[in-house]
N, CA, C and O atoms as a Tinker XYZ file with bonds, in Angstrom:
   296  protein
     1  N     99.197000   97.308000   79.456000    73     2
     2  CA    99.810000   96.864000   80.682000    64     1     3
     3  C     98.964000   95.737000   81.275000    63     2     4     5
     4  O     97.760000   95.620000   81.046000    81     3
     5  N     99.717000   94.869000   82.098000    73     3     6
     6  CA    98.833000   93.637000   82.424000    64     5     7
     7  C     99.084000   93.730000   83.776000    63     6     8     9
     8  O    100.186000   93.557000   84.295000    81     7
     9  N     98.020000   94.015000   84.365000    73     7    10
    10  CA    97.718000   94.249000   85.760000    64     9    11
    11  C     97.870000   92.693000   86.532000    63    10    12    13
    12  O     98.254000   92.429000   87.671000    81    11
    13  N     97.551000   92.076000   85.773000    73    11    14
    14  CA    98.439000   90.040000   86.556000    64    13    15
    15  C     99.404000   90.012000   86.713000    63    14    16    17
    16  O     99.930000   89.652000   87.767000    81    15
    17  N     99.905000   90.339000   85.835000    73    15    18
    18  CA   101.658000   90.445000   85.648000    64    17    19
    19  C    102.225000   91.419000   87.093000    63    18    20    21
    20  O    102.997000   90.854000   87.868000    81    19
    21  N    101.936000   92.394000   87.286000    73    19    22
    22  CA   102.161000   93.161000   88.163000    64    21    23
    23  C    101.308000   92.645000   89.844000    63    22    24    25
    24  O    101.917000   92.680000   90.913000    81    23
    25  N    100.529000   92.411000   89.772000    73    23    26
    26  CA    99.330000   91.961000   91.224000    64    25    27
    27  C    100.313000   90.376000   91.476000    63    26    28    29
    28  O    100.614000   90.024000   92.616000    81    27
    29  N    100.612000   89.769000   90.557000    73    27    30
    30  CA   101.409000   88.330000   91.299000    64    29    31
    31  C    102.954000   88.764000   91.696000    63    30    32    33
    32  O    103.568000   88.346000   92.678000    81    31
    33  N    103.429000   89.677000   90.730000    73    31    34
    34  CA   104.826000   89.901000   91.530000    64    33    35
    35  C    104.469000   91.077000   92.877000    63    34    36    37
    36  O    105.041000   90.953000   93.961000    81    35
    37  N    103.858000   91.753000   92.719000    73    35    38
    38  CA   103.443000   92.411000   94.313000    64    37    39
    39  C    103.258000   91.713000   95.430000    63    38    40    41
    40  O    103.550000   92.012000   96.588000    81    39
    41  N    102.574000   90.425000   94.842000    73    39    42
    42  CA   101.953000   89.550000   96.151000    64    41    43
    43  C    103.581000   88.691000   96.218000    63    42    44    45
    44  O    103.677000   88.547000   97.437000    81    43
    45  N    104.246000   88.367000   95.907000    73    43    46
    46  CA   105.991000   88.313000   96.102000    64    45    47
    47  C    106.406000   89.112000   97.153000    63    46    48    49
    48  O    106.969000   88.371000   97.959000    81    47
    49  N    106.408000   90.037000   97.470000    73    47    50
    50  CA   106.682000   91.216000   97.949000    64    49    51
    51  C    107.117000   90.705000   99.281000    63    50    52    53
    52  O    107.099000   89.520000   99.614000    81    51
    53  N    107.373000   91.359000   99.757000    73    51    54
    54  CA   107.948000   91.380000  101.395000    64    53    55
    55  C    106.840000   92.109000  102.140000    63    54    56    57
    56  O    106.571000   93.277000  101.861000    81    55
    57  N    106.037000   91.267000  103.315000    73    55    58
    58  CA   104.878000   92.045000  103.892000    64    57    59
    59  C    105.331000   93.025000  103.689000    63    58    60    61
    60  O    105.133000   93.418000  102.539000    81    59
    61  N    106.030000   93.819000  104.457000    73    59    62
    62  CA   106.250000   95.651000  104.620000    64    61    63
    63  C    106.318000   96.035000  103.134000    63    62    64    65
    64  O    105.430000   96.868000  102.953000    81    63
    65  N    107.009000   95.784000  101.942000    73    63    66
    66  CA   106.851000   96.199000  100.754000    64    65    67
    67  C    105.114000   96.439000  100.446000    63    66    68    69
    68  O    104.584000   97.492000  100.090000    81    67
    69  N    104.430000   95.075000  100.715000    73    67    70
    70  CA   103.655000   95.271000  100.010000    64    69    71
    71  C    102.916000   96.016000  100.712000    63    70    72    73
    72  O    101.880000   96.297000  100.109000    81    71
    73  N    103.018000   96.635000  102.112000    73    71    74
    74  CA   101.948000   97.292000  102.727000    64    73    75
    75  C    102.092000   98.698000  102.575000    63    74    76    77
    76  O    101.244000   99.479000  103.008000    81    75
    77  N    103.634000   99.239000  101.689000    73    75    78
    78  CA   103.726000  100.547000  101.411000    64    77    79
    79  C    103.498000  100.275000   99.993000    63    78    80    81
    80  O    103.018000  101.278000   99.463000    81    79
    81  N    103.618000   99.534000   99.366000    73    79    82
    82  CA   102.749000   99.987000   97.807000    64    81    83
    83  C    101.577000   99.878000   97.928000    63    82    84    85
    84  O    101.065000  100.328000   96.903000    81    83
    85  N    100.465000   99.357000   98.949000    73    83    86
    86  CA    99.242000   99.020000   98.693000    64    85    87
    87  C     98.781000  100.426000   99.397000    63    86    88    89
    88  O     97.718000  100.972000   99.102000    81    87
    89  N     99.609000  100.898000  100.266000    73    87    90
    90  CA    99.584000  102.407000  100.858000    64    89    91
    91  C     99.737000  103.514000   99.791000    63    90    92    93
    92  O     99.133000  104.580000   99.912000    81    91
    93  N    100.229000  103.357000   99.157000    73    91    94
    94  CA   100.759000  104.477000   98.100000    64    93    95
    95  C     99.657000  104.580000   96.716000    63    94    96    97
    96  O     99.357000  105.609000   96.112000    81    95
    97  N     99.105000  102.969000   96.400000    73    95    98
    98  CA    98.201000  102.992000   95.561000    64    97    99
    99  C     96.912000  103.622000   96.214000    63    98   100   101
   100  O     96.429000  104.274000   95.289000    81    99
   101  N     96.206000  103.755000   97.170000    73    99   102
   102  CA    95.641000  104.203000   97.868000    64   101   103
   103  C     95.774000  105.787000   97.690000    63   102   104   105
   104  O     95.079000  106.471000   96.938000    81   103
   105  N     96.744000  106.215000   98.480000    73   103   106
   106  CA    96.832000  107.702000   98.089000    64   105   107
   107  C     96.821000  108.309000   97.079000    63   106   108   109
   108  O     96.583000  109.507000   96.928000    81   107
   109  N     97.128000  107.370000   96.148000    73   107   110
   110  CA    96.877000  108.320000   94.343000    64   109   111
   111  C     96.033000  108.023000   94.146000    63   110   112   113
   112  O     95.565000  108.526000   93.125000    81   111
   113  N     95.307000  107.204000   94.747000    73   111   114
   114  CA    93.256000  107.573000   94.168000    64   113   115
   115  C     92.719000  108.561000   94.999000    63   114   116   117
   116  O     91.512000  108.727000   94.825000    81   115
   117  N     93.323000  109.379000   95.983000    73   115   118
   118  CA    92.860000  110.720000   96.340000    64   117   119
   119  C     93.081000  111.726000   95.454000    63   118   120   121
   120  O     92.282000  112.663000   95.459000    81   119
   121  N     94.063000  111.734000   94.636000    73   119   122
   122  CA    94.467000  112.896000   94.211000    64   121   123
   123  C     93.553000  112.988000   92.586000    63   122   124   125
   124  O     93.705000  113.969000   91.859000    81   123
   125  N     92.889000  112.152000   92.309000    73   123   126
   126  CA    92.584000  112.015000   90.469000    64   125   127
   127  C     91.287000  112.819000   90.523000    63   126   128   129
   128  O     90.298000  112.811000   91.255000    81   127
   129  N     91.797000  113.719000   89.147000    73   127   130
   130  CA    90.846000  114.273000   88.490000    64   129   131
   131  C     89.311000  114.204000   88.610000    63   130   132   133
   132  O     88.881000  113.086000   88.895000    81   131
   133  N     88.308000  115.288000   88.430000    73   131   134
   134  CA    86.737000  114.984000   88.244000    64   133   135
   135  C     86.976000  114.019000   86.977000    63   134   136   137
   136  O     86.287000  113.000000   87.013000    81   135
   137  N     87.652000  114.124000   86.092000    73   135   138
   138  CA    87.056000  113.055000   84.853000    64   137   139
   139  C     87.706000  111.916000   85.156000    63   138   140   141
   140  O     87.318000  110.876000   84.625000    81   139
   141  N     88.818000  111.896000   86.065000    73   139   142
   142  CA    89.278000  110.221000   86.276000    64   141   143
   143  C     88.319000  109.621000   86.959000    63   142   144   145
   144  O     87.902000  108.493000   86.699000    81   143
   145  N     87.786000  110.578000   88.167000    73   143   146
   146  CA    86.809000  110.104000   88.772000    64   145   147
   147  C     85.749000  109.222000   88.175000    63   146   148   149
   148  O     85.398000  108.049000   88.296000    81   147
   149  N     85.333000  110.427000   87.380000    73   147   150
   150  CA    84.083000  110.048000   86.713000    64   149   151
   151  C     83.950000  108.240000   85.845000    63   150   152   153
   152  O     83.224000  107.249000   85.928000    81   151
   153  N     85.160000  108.697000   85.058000    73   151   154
   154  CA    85.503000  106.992000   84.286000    64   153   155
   155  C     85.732000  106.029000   85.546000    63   154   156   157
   156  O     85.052000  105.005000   85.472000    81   155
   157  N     86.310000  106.100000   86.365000    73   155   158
   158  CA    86.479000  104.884000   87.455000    64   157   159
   159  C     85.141000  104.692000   87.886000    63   158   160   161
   160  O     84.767000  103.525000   88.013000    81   159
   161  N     84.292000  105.675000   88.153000    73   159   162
   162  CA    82.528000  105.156000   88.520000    64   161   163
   163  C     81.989000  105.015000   87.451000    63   162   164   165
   164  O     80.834000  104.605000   87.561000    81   163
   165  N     82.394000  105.211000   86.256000    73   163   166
   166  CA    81.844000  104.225000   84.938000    64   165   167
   167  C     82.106000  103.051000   84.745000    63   166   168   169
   168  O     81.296000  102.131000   84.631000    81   167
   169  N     83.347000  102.995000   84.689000    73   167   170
   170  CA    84.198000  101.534000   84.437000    64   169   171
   171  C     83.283000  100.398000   85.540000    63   170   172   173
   172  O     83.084000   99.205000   85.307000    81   171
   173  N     82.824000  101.172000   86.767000    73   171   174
   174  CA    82.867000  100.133000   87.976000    64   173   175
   175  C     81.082000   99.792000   87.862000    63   174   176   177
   176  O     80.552000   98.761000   88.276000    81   175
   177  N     80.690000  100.434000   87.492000    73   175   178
   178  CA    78.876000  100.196000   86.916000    64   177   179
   179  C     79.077000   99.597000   85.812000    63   178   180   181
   180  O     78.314000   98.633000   85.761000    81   179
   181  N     79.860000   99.688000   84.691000    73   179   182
   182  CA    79.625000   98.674000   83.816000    64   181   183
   183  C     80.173000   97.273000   84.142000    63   182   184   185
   184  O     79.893000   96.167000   83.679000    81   183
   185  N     80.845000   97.581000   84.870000    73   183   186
   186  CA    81.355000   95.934000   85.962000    64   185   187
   187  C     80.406000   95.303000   86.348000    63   186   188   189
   188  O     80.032000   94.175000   86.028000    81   187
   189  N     79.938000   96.119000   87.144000    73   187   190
   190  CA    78.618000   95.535000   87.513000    64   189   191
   191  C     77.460000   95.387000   87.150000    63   190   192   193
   192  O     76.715000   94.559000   87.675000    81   191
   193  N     77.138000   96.103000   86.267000    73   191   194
   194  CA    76.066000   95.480000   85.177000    64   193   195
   195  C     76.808000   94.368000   84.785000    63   194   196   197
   196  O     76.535000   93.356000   85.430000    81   195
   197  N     77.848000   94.216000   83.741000    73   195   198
   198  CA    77.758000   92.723000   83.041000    64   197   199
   199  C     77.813000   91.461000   84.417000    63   198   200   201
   200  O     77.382000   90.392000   83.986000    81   199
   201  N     78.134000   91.392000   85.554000    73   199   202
   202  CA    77.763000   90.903000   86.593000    64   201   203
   203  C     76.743000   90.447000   87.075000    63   202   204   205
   204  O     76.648000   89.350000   87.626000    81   203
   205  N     75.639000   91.471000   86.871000    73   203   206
   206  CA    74.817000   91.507000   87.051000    64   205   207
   207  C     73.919000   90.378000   85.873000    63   206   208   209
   208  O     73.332000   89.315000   86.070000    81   207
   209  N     74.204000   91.379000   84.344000    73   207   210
   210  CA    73.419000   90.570000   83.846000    64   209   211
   211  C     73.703000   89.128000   83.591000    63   210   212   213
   212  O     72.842000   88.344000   83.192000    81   211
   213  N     75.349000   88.705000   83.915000    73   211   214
   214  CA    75.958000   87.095000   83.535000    64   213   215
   215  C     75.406000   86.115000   84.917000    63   214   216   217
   216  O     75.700000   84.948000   85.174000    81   215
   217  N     74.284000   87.298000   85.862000    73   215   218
   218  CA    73.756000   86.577000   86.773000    64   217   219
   219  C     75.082000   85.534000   88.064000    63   218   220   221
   220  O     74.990000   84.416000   88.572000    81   219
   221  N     76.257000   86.711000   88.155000    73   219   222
   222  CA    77.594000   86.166000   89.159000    64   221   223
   223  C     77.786000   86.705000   90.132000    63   222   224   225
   224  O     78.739000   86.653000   90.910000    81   223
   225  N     76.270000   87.629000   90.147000    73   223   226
   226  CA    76.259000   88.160000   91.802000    64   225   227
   227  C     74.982000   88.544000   92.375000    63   226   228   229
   228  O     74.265000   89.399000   91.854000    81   227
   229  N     74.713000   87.976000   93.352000    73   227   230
   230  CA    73.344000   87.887000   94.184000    64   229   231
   231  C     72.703000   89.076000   94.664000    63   230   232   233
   232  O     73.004000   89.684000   95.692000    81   231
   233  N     71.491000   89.462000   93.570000    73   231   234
   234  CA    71.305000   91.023000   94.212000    64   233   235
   235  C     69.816000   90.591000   95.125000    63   234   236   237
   236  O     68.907000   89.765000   95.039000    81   235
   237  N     70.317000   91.944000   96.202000    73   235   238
   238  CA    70.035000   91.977000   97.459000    64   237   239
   239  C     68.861000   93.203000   97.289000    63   238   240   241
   240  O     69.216000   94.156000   96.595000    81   239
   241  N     67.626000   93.245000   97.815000    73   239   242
   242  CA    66.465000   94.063000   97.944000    64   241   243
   243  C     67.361000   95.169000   99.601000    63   242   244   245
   244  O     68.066000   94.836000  100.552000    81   243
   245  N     66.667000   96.724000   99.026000    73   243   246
   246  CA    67.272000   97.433000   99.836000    64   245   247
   247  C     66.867000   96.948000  101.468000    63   246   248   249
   248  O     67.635000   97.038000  102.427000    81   247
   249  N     65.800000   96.546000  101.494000    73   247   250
   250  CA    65.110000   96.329000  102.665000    64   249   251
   251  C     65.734000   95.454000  103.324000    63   250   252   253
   252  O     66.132000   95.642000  104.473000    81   251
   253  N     65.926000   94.172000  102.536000    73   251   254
   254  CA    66.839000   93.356000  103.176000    64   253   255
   255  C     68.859000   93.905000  103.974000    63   254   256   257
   256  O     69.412000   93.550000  105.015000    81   255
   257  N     69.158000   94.498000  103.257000    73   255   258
   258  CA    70.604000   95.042000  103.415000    64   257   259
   259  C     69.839000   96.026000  104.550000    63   258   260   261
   260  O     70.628000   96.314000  105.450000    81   259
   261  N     68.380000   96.667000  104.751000    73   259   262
   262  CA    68.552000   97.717000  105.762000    64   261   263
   263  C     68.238000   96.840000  107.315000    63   262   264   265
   264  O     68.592000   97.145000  108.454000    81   263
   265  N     67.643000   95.963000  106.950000    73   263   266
   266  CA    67.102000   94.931000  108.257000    64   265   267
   267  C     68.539000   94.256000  108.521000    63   266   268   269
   268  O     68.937000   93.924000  109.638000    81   267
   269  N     69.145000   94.128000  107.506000    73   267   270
   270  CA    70.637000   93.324000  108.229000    64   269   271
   271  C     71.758000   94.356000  108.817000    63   270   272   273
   272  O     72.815000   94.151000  109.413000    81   271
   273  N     71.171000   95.409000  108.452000    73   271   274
   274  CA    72.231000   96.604000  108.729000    64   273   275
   275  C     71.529000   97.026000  110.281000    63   274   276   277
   276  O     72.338000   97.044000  111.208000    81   275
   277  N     70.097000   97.359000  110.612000    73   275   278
   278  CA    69.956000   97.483000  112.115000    64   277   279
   279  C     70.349000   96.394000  112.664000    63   278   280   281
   280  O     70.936000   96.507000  113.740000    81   279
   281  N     70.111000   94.818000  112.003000    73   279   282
   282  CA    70.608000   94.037000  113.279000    64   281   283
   283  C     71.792000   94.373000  113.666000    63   282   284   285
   284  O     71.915000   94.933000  114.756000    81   283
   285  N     72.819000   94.127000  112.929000    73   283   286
   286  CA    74.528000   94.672000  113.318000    64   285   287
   287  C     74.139000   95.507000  114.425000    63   286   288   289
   288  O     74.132000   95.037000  115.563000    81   287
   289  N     73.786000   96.802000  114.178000    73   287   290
   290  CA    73.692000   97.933000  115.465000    64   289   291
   291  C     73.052000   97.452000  116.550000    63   290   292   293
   292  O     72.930000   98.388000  117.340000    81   291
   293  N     72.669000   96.647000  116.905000    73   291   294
   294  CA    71.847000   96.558000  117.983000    64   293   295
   295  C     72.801000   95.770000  119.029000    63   294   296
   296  O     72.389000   95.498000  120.156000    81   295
């Protein structure tokens, strides 16, 4: 299945269409399995490793994300 094929005719959609399928896709990722689970937080770490290692995303030291995270609160 080709998830392009489907994501450009969605974005077609009629706002309200697309805000109850993007609603509905939503709710069926509540309902999935421990092992669907599990593969979707696999699938999404190996995302981000090859990301990581093709060097296409800027990694951030925790310290930094925690100093930018109190400023917000303040």
């Amino acid at each position: 299945m080709d998830t392009s094929i489907i994501e450009s005719e969605a974005l077609h959609l009629p706002p309200s269409d697309r805000a109850k399928l993007a609603h509905n896709l939503l709710l069926s990722l509540e309902n999935l399995s421990d092992e669907e689970l599990r593969e979707a937080w696999l699938d999404e770490a190996q995302r981000r490793a090859v990301e990581i290692d093709q060097g296409l995303v800027e990694l951030i030291s925790a310290e930094e994300v925690s100093a930018k995270a109190r400023l917000l609160l303040k």
